[in-house]
N, C-alpha and C positions, 0 to 999 in steps of 0.2 A: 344136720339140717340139709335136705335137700335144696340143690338150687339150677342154674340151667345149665346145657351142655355147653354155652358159650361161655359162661363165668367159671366153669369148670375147668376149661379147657384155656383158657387165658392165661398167656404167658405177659409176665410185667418186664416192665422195663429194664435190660439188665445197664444200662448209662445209669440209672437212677440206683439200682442196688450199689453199681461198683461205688457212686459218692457215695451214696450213704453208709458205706463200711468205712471209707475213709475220711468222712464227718464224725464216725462214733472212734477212729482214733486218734484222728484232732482233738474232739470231747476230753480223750484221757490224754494229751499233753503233747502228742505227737504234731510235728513241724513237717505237714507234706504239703509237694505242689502239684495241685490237682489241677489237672488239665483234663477232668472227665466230661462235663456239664457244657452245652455249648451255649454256655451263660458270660452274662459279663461282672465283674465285681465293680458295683458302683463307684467305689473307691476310687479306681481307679481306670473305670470308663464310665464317666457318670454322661445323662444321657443331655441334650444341649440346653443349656439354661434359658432360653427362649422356649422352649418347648415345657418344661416346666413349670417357667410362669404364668405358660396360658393354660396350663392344667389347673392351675389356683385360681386363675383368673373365674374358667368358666364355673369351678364348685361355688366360686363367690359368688356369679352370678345365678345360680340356682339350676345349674344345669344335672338336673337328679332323674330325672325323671325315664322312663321307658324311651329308649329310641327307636325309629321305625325298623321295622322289622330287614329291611335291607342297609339300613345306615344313613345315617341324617342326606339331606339334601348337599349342603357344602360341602362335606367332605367328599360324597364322588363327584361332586362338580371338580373339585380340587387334583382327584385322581384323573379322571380325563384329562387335563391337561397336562398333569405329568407324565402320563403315557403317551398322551402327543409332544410334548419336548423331548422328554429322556429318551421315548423308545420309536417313535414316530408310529405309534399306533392308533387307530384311529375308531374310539369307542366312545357310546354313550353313556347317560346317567344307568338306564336300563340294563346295561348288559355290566354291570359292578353290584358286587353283595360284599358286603363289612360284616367282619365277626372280629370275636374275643380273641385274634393272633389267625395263625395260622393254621394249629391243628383243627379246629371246628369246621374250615372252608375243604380240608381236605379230605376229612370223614364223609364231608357233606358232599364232595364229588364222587365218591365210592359209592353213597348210596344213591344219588339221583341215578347212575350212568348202572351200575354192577348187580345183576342178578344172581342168586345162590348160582354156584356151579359155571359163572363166567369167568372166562381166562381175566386174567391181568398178567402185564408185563412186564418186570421191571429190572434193573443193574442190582447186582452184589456186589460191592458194599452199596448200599442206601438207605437212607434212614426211614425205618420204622413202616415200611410198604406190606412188608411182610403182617405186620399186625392189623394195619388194614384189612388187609385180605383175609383174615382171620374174621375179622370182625364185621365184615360186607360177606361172610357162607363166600369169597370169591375163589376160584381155583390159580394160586398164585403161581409164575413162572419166574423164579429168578436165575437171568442170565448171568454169568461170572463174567467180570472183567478185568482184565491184564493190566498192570504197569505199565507196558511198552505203550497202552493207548491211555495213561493217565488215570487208569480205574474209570476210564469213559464210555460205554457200550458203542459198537460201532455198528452200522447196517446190516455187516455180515452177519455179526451175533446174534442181532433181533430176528432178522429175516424167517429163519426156520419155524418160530414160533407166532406170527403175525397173524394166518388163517385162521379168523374165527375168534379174535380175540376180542374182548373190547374197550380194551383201557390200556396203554402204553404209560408207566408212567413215569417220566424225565425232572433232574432236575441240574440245574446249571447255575453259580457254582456248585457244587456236589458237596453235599453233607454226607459222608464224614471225609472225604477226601481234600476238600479245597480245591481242586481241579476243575477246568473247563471245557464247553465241549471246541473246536475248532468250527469253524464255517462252513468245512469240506464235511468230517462228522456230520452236521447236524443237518444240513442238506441233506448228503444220505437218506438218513433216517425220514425225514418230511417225504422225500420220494417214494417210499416203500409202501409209507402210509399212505399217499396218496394213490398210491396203484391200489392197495389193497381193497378201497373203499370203493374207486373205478369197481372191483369185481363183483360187487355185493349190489344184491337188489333193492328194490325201491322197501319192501318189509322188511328188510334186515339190518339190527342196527349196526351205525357206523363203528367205525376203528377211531377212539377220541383220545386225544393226547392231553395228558394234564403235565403242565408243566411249571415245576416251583423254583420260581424266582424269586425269593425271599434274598439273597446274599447279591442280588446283579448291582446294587450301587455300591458292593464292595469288593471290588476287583483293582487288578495290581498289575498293570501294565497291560493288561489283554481287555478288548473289549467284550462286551457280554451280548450274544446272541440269542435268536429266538423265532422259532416257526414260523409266528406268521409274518414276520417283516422278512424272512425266506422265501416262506410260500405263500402268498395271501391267500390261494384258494386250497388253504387250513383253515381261515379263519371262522370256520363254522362247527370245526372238528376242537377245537384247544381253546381248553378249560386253564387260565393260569392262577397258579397264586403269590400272594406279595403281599408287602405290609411296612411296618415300621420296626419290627421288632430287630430285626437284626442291624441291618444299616444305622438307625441312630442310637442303637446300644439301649435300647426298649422294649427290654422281653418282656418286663411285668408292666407296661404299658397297653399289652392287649388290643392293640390298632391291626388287624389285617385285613387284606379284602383279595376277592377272588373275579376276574372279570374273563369272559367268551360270550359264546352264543346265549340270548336272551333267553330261548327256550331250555334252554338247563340251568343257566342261572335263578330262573324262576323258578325252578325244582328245588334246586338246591334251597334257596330264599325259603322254601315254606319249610322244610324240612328242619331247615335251625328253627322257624317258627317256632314250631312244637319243642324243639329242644332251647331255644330260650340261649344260645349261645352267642348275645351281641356284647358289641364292645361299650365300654360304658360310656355313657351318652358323653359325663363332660373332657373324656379323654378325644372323643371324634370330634368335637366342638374344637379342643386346642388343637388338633392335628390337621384339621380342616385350614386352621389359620395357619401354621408354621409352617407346612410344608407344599406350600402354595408359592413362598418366599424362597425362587433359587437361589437368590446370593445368602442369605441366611446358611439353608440347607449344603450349600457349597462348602463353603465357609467351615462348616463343622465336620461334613466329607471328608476336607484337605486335610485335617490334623488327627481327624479320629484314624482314619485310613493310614498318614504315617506311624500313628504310634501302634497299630494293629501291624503292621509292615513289621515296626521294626523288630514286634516281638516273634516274627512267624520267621522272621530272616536270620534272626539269632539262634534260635534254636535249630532252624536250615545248618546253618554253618556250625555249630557245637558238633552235630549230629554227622556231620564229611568231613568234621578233622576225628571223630572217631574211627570213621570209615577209614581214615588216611592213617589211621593210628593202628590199624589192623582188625576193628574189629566188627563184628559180622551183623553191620548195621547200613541205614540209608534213609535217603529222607528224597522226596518227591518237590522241586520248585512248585514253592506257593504263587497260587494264579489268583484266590478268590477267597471268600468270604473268613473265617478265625480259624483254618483247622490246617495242619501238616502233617501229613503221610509218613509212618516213620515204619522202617523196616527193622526188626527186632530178631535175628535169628540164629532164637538162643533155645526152641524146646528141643529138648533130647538130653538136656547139658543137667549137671547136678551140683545141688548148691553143693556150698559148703559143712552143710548138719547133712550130708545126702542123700535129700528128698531130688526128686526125678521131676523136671520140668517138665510135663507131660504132654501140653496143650498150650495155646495164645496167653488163657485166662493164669494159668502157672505163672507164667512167665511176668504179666503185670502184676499179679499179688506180690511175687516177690521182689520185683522192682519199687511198689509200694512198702513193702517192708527194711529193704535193704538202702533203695536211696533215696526213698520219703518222694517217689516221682507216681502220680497214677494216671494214667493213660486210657484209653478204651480198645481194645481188641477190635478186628475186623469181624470177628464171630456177631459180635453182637448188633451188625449189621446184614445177616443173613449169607456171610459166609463160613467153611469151614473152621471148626478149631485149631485144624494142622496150620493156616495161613498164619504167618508171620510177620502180619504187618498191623497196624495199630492208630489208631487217632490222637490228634494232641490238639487240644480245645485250648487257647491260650487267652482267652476273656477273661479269666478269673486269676490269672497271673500276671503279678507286676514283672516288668523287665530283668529287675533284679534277683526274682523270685527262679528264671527262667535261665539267668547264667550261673546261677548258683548249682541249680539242678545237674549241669552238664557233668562235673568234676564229679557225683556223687555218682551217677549213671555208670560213666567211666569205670570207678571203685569198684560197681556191685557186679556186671557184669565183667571184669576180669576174677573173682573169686569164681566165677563157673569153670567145671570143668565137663 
């Protein structure tokens, strides 16, 4: 059966194949620590019990119904003011769109802003830009970025590809890396873009930065930055996105929202229209209330955020008495949201049945196989397969789940040779 050249050509998720291969060897009995999904196990990050009450609360009250098409009233009343507390930014009800999470508001900036055959710009590793651009006809550019800069794009990098583009697009902390950008970075880059746009005529569209702050109220010693409290005369240029899903451990909560310039916001707004992608009426009802409540929201912050700490720092430190142990590994200090940069640099080497590690993706099957540990490759962020470095999502791992892991690690990789 025939079907179109974009369903044809669609590449799926490979975060989702690698769980799902190591879901169907849990199914048959196997004991792995999946650190692929950048999910949380309720279990053991259940999301704040105030916030679930008033989910019960608004279905009792009858809150079933269609929500406006941009997001109830309270709830961006709610968000305005916590973009003027938290971030000192300073927006209306207007210039805010609520959808089903985050990926909805982010398709949906692709396709208000992105014409078949328009540049887009963005970092390798990053999550899942690449299939945007697939899926916006966009002509994608991914820039590689170094360790030395945190897997952070710096000015220099961008620069060469800036002319003529129309979508720059940023996120901070960085999915799959955990890392931030610095002040001096992220200036940079607002400058360039602000030059670029200086060059361009009054008919030609701008250079817009969307930039996803889904992880900023989960940072770990470092403050979280952002354009336009930078630059204010961005503020007409960037598009952001944000939500509840990550910070209160509420992926399947479905609360996000996207707020900039009125006039693309309102693009975007009709655009889910027709695609029907809001959040369901009585989750924005509870969130509208809960997170309106700082000491509340604090309150759950301060511990959610230590036990998120302590699992990212443990496995930090497993990972450099390896390194100290001689072996040809490393780990990146966690700055930001569930994820640690782990250096894995083992292809070329041959198990022990020998089979030839060929690639990133070798390398975590068999670490899956050997020390029941599954990780995510940097490939599957739109870098190479040679790259040797890899994501570790620790939401769905309990702490002990994660010291456990270390010694087995250890084991598997000293059998290479």
């Amino acid at each position: 059966m025939n079907v179109s050249v974009l369903a044809n050509t669609l590449i799926g998720s490979e975060i989702i194949k690698i769980g799902n291969e190591v879901n169907e060897l849990k199914r048959k009995g196997a004991e792995i620590a999946n650190l692929t999904i950048g999910d949380f196990d309720p279990s053991i990050f259940p999301i704040p019990a105030e916030l679930r009450d008033e989910i019960i609360d608004a279905y009792h009250h009858n809150h079933t119904n269609y929500p406006p098409a941009d997001g109830i009233l309270a709830l961006r009343e709610t968000v305005v003011e916590v973009l003027k507390n938290r971030y000192a930014l300073s927006y209306t009800t207007q210039d805010i769109l609520v959808a089903g999470g985050s990926r909805p508001l982010i398709y949906a900036t692709y396709l208000a802003l992105v014409d078949p055959g328009d540049k887009v710009i963005y970092p390798a590793p990053s999550w899942n830009n690449n299939h945007y651009c697939h899926l916006s006809s966009a002509k994608g550019i991914a820039v590689e970025t170094t360790v030395e800069n945190n897997f952070m794009p710096t000015g220099a990098q961008l620069k060469p590809y800036l002319k003529g583009a129309t979508l720059l697009a940023l996120c901070s902390p960085l999915n799959p890396t955990g890392t931030m950008f610095s002040q001096e970075q992220l200036e940079e880059i607002c400058d360039l873009v602000i030059e670029e746009n200086e060059c361009r005529g009054v008919d030609e569209k701008p250079l817009y930065i969307m930039y996803d702050q889904i992880y900023s109220l989960l940072t770990f010693g470092k403050e979280h930055i952002n354009p336009v409290s930078l630059r204010p005369e961005l503020k007409d240029y960037v598009i952001y996105i944000d939500g509840i899903s990550k910070c209160l451990s509420a992926t399947g909560v479905r609360v996000g929202w996207a707020f900039g310039p009125e006039k693309v916001i309102g693009k975007m707004k009709s655009l889910l229209g027709h695609i029907g992608a809001w959040a369901p009426k009585a989750e924005q009802v509870a969130v509208a209330k809960y997170f309106k409540n700082n000491e509340l929201v604090d309150q759950f912050l301060n511990a959610f955020k230590k036990q998120v700490q302590e699992s990212l720092d443990t496995l930090y430190n497993g990972f450099q008495q390896l390194k100290a142990d001689g072996f040809a590994v490393d780990a990146v200090v966690p700055m930001g949201a569930i994820y640690l940069t782990l250096k894995i640099d083992y292809i070329g080497k041959t198990t022990p049945s020998g089979d030839l590690l060929k690639n990133s993706a070798d390398v975590n099957f068999y670490l899956i196989k050997e020390a029941q540990t599954a990780l995510v490759p940097f490939s599957a962020f739109g870098t190479d397969e040679s790259v040797a470095w890899f994501r570790a999502s620790v939401g769905g791992c309990s702490l002990s789940d994660i010291q456990k892991m270390i010694p087995r690690i250890k084991e598997a990789l000293g059998k290479l040779k």
